[in-house]
C-alpha positions in Angstrom: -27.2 -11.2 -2.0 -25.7 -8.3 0.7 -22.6 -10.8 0.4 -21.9 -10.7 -3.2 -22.9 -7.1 -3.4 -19.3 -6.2 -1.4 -17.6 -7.9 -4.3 -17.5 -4.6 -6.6 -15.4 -2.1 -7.7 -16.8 0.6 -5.4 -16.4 -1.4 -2.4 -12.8 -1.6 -3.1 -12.7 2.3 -4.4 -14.7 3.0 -1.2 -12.1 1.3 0.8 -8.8 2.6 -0.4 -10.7 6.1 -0.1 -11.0 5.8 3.3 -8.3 4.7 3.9 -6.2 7.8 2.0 -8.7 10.6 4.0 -7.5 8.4 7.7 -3.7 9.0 6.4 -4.0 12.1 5.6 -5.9 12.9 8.7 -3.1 11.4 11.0 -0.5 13.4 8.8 -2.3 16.9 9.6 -3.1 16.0 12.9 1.0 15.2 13.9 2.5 18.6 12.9 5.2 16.8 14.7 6.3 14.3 12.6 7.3 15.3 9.3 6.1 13.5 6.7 9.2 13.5 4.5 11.4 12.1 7.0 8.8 9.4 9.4 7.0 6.9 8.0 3.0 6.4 8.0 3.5 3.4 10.7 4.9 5.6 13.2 2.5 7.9 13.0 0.5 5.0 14.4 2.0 6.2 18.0 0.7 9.9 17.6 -2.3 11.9 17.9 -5.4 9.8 16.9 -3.0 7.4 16.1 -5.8 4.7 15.7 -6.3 6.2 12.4 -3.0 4.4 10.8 -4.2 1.1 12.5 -7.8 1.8 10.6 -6.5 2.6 7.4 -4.1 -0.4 7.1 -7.1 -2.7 8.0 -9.4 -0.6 5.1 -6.9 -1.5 3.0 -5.9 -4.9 3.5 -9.5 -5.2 3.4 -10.1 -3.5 0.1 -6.9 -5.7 -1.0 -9.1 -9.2 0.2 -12.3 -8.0 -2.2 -9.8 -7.3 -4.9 -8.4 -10.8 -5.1 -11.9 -11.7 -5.0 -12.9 -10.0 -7.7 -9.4 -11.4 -9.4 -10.6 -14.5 -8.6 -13.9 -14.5 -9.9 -13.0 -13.1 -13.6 -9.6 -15.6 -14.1 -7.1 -13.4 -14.0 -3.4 -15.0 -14.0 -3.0 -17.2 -10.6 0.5 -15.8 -10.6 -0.9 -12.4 -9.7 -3.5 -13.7 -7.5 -1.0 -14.6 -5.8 1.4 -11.7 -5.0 -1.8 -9.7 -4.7 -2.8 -12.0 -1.6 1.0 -11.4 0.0 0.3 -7.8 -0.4 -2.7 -8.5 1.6 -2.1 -10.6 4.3 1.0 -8.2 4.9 -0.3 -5.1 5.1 -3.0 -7.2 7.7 -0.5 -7.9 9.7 1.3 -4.9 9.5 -1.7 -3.2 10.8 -2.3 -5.7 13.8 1.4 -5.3 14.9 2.1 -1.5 14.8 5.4 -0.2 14.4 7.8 1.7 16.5 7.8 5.5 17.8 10.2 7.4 15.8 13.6 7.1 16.0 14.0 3.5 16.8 15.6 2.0 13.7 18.5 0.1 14.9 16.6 -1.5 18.0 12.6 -2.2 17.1 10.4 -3.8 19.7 9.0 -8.0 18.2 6.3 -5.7 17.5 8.0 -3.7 15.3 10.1 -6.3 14.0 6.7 -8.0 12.9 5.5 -5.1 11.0 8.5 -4.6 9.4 8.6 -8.7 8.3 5.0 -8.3 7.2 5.4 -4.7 5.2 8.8 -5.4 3.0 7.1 -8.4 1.4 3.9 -6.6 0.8 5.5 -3.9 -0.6 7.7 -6.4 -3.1 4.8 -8.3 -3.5 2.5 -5.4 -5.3 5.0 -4.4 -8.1 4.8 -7.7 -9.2 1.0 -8.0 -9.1 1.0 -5.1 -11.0 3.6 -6.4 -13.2 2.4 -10.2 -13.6 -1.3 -8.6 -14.3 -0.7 -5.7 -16.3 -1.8 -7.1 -19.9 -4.6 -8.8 -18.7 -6.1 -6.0 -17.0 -5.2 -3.7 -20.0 -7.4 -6.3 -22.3 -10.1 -6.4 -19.9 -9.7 -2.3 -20.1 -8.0 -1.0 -22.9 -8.7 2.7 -22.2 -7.3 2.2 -19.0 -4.1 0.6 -20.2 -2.2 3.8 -20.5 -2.5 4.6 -16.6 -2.0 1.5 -15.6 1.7 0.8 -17.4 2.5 4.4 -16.0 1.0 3.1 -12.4 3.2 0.3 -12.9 6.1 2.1 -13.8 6.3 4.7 -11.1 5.4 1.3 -8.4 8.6 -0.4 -9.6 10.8 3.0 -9.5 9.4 4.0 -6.4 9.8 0.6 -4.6 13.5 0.5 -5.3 13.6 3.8 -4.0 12.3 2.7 -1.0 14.8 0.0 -0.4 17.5 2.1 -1.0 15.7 4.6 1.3 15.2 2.3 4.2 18.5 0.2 3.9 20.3 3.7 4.6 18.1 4.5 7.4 18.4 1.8 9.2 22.2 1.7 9.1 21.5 5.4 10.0 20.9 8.2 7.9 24.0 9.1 4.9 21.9 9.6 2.1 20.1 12.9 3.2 21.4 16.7 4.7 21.5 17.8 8.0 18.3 19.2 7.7 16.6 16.1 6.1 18.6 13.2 7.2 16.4 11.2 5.0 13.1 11.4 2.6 12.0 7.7 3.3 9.0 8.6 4.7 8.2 10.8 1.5 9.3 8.0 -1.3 7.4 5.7 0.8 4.6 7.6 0.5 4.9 7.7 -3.5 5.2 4.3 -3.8 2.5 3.2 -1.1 0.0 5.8 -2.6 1.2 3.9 -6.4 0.3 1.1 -4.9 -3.6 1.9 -3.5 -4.2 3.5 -6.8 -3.2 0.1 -8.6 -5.4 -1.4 -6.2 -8.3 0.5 -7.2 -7.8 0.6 -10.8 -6.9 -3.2 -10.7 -11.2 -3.4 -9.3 -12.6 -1.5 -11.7 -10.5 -3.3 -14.8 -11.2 -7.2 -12.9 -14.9 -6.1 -12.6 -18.0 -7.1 -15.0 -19.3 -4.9 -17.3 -22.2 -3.8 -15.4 -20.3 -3.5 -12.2 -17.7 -0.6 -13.6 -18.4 2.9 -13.0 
């Protein structure tokens, strides 16, 4: 019974939450790094930079009880599936942490890990969202509005971020000589897309009784 009592919405909810408040915590505790320019996994070599590693794991956790959830009510096995590349990414991504700043063009196999692990994780949600987006919005209708605009602003945002880290990595063109870049903000629009998909995908998958 304490085992299926983790398969709800809240847990998921509960997890992405934490996870958000660690990121945001490792944000205002690097004054350092800017958060427009450096992405969250190098803040993972900062101050309290165990919070990064913490919230990746929260979240791939969060992810796992999703696709259980997913699991349990039928939804699409096409979505299941992109959902649980999403999660075993961003697992991996937090086991292997990335590089300290301004190492683009020669990562450590740690790095190079993370990286592999991330881009398909990131790819892999959009579709989830995309592949699931009618079924959740008949197991929620009053929820369907957010979750075509969620969906929406993940696909824009994701392209943005391949744009965004194809011209970093070849080294910075796109941005001024006071912000050589903005990956590290339009990968937070599109990561933070994503955790709100996550948590609104729970509370649509759930049962009746289990929704808040």
């Amino acid at each position: 019974m304490q085992t299926r009592s983790l398969f709800t919405p809240s847990s998921v909810v509960a997890g992405v939450g934490a996870a958000v408040a660690g990121i945001a915590a490792a944000d205002l505790l690097n004054p350092g790094y800017s958060p427009v320019t450096e992405v969250i996994s190098r803040y993972v070599n900062g101050t309290a930079g165990w919070l990064v590693t913490t919230a990746l794991l929260l979240i791939a956790g969060a992810s796992a009880l999703l696709l259980a959830l997913l699991r349990r009510a039928g939804a699409p096995r096409g979505g299941r599936w992109a959902v649980g590349v999403w999660t075993v990414g961003v697992l991996v991504a937090g086991v292997f942490p990335a590089d300290p700043p301004g190492r683009w063009s020669r990562p450590s196999t740690s790095d190079l890990v993370h990286g592999t692990a991330a881009t398909p994780a990131f790819l892999a949600l959009p579709v989830a969202a995309l592949v699931l987006h009618r079924w959740l919005a008949r197991r929620r209708p009053g929820a369907a509005g957010v979750l075509r605009a969620v969906l929406v602003t993940s696909l824009v945002s994701t392209v943005a971020l391949l744009v965004c880290l194809v011209d970093v990595m070849d080294g910075p063109s796109l941005g001024t000589a006071a912000v050589p870049t903005v990956v590290g903000l339009v990968e937070r629009v599109a990561f933070g897309t994503a955790l709100l998909w996550v948590a609104l995908a729970a509370v649509a998958a759930a049962r009746p009784e289990e929704r808040a």
